[in-house]
N, C-alpha and C positions, 0 to 999 in steps of 0.2 A: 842113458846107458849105451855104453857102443856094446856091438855085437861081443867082441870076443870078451869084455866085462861083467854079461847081462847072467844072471842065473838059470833063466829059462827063458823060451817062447815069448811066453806071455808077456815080459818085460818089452819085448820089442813092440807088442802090438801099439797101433796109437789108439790113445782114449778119443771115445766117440766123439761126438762134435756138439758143445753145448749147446742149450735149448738157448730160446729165449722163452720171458716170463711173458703166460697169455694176458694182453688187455683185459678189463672187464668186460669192454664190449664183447671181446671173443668169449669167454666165460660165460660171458648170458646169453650169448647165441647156441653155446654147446646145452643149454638148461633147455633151451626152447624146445616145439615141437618140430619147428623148421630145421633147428641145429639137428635136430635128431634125425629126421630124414636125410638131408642134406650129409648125413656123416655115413650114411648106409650107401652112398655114392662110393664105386669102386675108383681108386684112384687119389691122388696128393689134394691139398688145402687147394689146388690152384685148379683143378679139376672142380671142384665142388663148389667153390665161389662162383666159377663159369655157370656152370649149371643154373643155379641158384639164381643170377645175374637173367639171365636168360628166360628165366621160368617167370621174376618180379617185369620184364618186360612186358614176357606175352601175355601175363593179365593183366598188365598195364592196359592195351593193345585192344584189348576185345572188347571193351563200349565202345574203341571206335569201328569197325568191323562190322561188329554183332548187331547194328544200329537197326531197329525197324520204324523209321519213322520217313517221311516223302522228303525227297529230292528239294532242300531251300529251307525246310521247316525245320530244322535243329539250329542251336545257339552261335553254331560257327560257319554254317556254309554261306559257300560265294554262288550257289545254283538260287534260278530265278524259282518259286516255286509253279509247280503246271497253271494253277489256275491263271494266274499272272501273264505266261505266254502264250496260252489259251484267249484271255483276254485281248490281250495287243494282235494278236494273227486274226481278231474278227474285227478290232478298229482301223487293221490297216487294209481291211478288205471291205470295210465298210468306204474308209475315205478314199477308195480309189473304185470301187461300183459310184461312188459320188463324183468324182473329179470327170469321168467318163462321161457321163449324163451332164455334164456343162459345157 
């Protein structure tokens, strides 16, 4: 309707902006207890995914960090462990008090 046709106001407003329909996955995220915190986030869908994103990180994050175990001894490191260079610093001082004496 043009303005000077329109009966009222209200005719000119433009209708809201359709949704789209939520995935299931979205759906089972909002049933969760995660979706339900996650939705007490002040702020849009793209605020709270960040978050969310952020937070599945950082406890990704904390076995590696939180680690109490010595320097070489866990499943992925590249450190020698101490007793190891403990070792070799008293055979390389052994074979050179030796070489000395020859």
């Amino acid at each position: 309707p043009t303005p000077s046709s329109s009966c009222c106001l209200s005719c000119l407003r433009p209708s809201p902006p359709h949704r789209r329909p939520s995935s299931p996955a979205a759906t089972l995220l909002r049933a969760t207890m995660i979706g339900r915190i996650l939705q007490k986030i002040p702020g849009g869908q793209n605020v709270q995914v960040f978050v969310g994103t952020v937070a599945l990180v950082g406890l990704c994050a904390v076995p590696v960090f939180a680690k109490d175990t010595k320097a070489g001894h866990d499943l992925f490191s590249q450190e020698k462990p101490q007793a190891i260079v403990d070792s070799e610093i008293k055979l390389r001082k052994e074979y050179n008090s030796q070489s000395k004496q020859e």
